[in-house]
Every structure is written in structure tokens, then in C-alpha cells.
N, C-alpha and C positions, 0 to 999 in steps of 0.2 A: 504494500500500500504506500502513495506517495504522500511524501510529508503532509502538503497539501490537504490532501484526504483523509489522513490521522486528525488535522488542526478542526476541518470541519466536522468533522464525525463527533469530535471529543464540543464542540460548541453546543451540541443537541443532546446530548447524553444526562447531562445533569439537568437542564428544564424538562429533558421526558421522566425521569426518576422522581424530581419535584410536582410533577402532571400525575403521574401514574398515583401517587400517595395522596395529594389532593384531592383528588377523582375518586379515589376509592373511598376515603376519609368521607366524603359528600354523597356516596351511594347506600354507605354502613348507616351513616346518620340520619340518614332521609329513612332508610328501614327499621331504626331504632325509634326514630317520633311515629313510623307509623303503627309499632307494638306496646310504643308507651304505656296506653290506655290498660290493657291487658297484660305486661308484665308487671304494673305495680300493683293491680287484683293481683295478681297469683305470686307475686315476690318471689319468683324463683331465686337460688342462689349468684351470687353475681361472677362464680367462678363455668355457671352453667352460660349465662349472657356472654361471658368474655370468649369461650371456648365457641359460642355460634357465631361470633361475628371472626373471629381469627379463622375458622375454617371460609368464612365468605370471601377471604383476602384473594385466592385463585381465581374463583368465577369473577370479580369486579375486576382483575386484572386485563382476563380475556375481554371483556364486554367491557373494557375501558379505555384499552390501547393503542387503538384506532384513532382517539380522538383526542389523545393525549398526544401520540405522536404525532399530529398535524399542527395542536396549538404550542408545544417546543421548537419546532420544525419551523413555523411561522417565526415566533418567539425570536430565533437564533438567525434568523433572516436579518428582521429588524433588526439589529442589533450590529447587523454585519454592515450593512445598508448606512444605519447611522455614521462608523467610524470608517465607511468610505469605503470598505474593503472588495465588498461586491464591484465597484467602479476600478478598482483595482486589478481586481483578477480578469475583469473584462477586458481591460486597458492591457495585459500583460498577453491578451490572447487565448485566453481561456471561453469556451460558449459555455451557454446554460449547459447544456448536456452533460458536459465535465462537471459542473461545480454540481449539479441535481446527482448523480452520482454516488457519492458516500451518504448524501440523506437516503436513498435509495437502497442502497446495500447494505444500511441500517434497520431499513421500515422490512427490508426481507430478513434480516434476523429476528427481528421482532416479532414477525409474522410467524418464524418456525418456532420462538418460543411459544408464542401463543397457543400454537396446534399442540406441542408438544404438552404441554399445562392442560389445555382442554382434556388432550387424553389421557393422560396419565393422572392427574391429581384431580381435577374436578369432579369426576366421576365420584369419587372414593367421598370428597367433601360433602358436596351434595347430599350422600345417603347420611353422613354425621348429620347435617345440616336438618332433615327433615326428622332426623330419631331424637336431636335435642330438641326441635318444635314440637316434637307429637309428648315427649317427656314431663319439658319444663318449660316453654313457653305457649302451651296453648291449653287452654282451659278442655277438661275430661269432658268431652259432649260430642256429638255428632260433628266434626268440622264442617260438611259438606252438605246443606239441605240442598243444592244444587242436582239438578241433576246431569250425570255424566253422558256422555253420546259417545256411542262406538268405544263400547271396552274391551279390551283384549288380554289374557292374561295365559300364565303357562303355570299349572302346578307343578310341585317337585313330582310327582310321578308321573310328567308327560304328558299330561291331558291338557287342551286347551281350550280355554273355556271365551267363547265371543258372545256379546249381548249388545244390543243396538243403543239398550241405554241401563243405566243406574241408577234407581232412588237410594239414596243413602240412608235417609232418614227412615224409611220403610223397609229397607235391604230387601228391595224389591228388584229383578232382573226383567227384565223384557224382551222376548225375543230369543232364548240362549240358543245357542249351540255348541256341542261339546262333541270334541274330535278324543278316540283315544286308538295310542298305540300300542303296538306290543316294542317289546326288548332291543326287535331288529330294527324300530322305530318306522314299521310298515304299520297302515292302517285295520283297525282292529272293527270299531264302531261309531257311529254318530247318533245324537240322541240331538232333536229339536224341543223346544216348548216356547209357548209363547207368553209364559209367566215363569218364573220363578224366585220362593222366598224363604228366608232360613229361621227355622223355628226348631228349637230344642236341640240343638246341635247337627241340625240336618236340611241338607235342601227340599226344598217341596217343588215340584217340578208341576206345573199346567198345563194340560192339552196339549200334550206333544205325542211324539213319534221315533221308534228308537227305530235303526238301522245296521245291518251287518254289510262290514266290506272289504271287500276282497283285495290284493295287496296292490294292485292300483289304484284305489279309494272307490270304486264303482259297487252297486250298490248289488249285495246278495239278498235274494229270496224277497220273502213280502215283509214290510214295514209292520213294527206289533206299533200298537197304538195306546191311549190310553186319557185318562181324563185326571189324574191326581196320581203321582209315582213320588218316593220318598228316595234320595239320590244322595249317599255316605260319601263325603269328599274332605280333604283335610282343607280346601280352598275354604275362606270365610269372609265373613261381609269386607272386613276392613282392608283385604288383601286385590279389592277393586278398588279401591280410594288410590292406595299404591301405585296400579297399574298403570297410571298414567302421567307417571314420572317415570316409567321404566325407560325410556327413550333419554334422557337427558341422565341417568345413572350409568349408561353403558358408552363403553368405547366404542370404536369403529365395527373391532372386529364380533363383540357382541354383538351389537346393533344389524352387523349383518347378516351373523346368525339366526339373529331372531326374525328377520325378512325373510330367510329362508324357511323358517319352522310354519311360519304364516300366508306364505305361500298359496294360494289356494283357498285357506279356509279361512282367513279373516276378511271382515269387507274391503271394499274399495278406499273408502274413506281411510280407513286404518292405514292401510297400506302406503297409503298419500302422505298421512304424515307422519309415518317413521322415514319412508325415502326422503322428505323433505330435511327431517333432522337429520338424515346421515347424509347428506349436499350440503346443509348448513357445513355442518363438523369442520368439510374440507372448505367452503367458500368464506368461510367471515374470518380465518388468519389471514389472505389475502387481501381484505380490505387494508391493511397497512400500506403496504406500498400504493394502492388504487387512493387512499384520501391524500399521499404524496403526489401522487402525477394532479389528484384534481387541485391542490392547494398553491401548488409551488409556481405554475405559470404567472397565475394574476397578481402575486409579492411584484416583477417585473414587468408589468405591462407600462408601469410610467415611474421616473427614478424620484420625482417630489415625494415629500414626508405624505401629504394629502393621498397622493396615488397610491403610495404603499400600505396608508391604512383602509383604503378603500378595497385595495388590493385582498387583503386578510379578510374585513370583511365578505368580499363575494366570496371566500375559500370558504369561509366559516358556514352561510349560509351552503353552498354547495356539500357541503361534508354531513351535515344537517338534511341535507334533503337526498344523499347518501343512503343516510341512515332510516330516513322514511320509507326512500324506494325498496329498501331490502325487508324492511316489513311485509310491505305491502307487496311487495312480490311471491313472497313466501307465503302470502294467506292465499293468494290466488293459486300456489302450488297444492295447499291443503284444499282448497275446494274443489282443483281440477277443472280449472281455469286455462293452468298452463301445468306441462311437463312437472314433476317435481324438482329434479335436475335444473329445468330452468329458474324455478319460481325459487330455489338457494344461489345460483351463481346470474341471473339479472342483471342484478346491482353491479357486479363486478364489472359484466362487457360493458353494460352500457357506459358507466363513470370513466373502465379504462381507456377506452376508446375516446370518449369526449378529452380526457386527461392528455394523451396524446396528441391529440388536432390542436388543443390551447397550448402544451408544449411547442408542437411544432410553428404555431401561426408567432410563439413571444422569442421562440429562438435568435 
């Protein structure tokens, strides 16, 4: 690396370490007023509060660094801008290209920390994260009077159990279907019901229909039937409320197992958005460098102080509506709107592309 590119790297390094702590420091807090109300009802111990927000330090880092690394990035412009130096390296012969560069090959180190933290330590927090809320920050009651849409779940002995929706509060199912296998994890039998609800340590299954199948999942002999069937399972109410963090608990290669387990017998909807979470996974470390190329043009487009802050502003704005578009892209992946694939990487063509034309046109 040339000197150069040591001087500018190292210019951005402490505003993004300062950004990233900020950022996080305003994400914990903003989560902390908003349990206020309910941790001082239930006064959990404060060595239990301290331990939920230290494991939330990974996930704030991912879902923070993006934006952290563009207002440093800016940050260390202005600054450079100020004491002339930018006019300098231009003057000496240097183009944007060169000096974007080491911010660049920074925002992709960044980037691979990111992934790397997403997969390996998030996962694992997360599950602390929800076993200390379910413990000692959330009041003993039904959390969920909501009801759940498109639940999917996998017992430890293989059987996987889909239901269109979940009353919580009634531990009521609707719609189930339950897939089971045998050993070789070929298809065994399927049982439909259009109700079912847990009473006395057991499911109660409604007006369904069981099924025998044969090891291509096709369906053997006649359907028995039934109007009320009691169905022994270690699965329990609380183990749907679960279900739907399973996607955001698991790494890649989980996550793709479990598309594979689901295959076939989960609905459409389900399917939509764990592909969408496992596109996210790979697409938002990426945004590092993509809010680099969208920020970094307009610092340059005019070398007055005025320009320069107008400059950060249009980055700011743009980085911001970045981050809308990748919302909004990805609900349109869960609905099936667009491709799942798409509706996680969007945000990236479209910005990186624009990112590149406003490179090229301030070159």
C-alpha cells in the first residue's frame, strides 16, 4: 500500500470507530426508553439489562456500519478539503479514482467484517438476546395476542409442522399440516386439519385427513378421515412464537438447510421469506462500499465550503433513501412482487450503478 493510501485510510479509521460507538450507543438507548416502562414493573436484575444490551453490540454493529462508514468517510473529506489537501493531490496528479481508492478498500473490509459478525456471532446473540427477554425483561403473559401468518417449524424428531396462521393467545392453529419422516428422512405420512388446539398436554386436531406416502411423497391408498383426532407431539404452543425468528438465528448454511427441509411442503409465502433472509445475509455487507461510491462523488462536485456541505448533504439524503429502497425492496421480495434474490440485492444494483455514472460524470 502506498504511503498515500496508508495517510488516507488511517484519516477515516478513527471517525468510523467514533461513528460505529455513537451509533450503537443511540440504537441501545433508543431500545432501552423503549422497555423503560416494563423493566422498572418487573426490576429485573441490572447484571441481566447489562448482559442484553452487551450481546446487542454485534447486530447494531452490522445494521450500523453502512452509515457510519459514509458519515466518517464524508467527515475525513471535509477535513481534507479544508486544509487544502484534496487541491493538493489533484494538483500533484492524482484523479478521484486514486484518492476514492483506500476509502474503498476500506468500506470492503468493512463489508467482510460485517458478513463475517453477521454469521458467526449474531446468530448465537440473538438467541441470548431473546432467552434474556423471554427470562427477565418481559412480563410472564402471553407476549403475542397477535396473530402469526405462515408458521413453519421443524420438531427435534423430524416432523414439520406448517399452519397458515397462529392465535397465540388461544394456541389455536389453522390450517396445519404435518409432514413426517422416517430415519432415511424419506417420506413417511401427512396429516391435514383445519383447526388445531393444545389442551392437556396434547394437540387436538379438527376435521382433517391423515395420509400415507410413499418415498417420493405421493400419496398411498385412500385418505382415513376424521372429525376430532388427539395428536402426542413434544412440539408446544410456545415453540410457534419461536418459529419465526428461526430465520434471523441461523447462518447461511442453516438457513439453507432448512430451505431444503421445506422444500415442497411449506407454502409459498414461507419460502419467500427465508430466501429473502438468506439474499439479505449476502446483500447488506455490500452496502459498505455501495453508500461509498453513492457519497463520495457529490463531496466534489464544487470545491467552495457551501458546495461541499451541500455536497454531504445530497450523500446523506441519498444513503437514507439507500436504506428505504432496501426495505422496500425486500417487502416486495416477501410478497412476490419480485424474485426474492432481487427484492435482497435491489438496492445494491440500482445505488451501485447510479454511484458509478456520478463517479464517472465528477471524475
Amino acid at each position: 500500500m502506498k504511503i498515500l493510501d496508508r495517510y488516507l485510510a488511517k484519516q477515516i479509521l478513527i471517525p468510523f470507530f467514533i461513528c460505529i460507538l455513537t451509533f450503537s450507543a443511540m440504537v441501545m438507548v433508543i431500545d432501552l426508553f423503549n422497555r423503560l416502562d416494563e423493566i422498572l414493573k418487573i426490576r429485573p436484575p441490572l447484571s441481566q439489562v447489562f448482559s442484553f444490551y452487551l450481546h446487542f453490540i454485534p447486530l447494531t454493529f452490522v445494521q450500523t456500519s453502512p452509515i457510519a462508514l459514509l458519515v466518517s468517510c464524508l467527515y475525513s473529506l471535509g477535513l481534507l478539503n479544508k486544509h487544502h489537501e484534496i487541491t493538493a493531490m489533484r494538483a500533484s496528479g492524482l484523479s478521484l479514482k486514486s484518492i476514492l481508492m483506500p476509502f474503498l478498500f476500506l468500506a470492503c473490509l468493512v463489508g467482510a467484517l460485517s458478513f463475517l459478525v453477521n454469521e458467526t456471532v449474531v446468530p448465537n446473540t440473538l438467541a441470548r438476546m431473546a432467552l434474556l427477554k423471554e427470562e427477565s425483561l418481559e412480563f410472564k403473559k402471553e407476549t403475542s395476542e397477535n396473530i402469526l401468518k405462515n408458521v413453519a417449524l421443524f420438531a427435534e424428531n423430524g416432523d414439520l409442522y406448517y399452519a397458515s396462521s397462529y392465535d397465540a393467545k388461544r394456541k389455536l392453529l389453522h390450517d396445519l399440516v404435518i409432514f413426517r419422516d422416517n430415519e432415511e428422512l424419506l417420506p413417511v405420512f401427512k396429516i391435514q386439519a383445519q383447526e388445531a388446539y393444545f389442551a392437556d398436554g396434547v394437540w387436538i386436531l379438527s376435521r382433517g385427513s391423515k395420509y400415507s406416502l410413499d418415498a417420493e411423497g405421493k400419496i398411498v391408498g385412500n385418505p382415513v378421515f376424521f372429525v376430532k383426532e388427539k395428536f402426542e407431539s413434544q412440539v408446544k404452543p410456545g415453540d410457534f412464537l419461536k418459529a419465526k425468528r428461526e430465520g434471523e438465528m441461523m447462518n447461511l448454511q442453516e438457513l439453507r438447510e432448512h430451505l431444503r427441509k421445506l422444500s415442497g411442503k411449506a407454502s409459498p409465502s414461507v419460502i419467500r421469506r427465508l430466501l429473502v433472509e438468506f439474499h439479505k445475509r449476502i446483500a447488506y455487507p455490500f452496502a459498505n462500499p455501495v453508500v461509498i461510491l453513492i457519497g463520495f462523488p457529490f463531496v466534489f462536485r464544487e470545491k467552495k465550503a457551501v458546495g461541499m456541505l451541500r455536497g454531504i448533504g445530497i450523500s446523506m439524503i441519498l444513503c437514507f433513501s439507500f436504506y428505504a429502497t432496501f426495505v422496500v425492496t425486500s417487502n416486495f421480495g416477501v410478497r412476490g412482487a419480485i424474485p426474492p434474490w432481487l427484492g435482497a440485492w435491489a438496492a445494491n444494483l440500482l445505488f451501485g450503478v447510479g454511484g458509478f455514472l456520478f463517479l464517472w460524470e465528477a471524475r
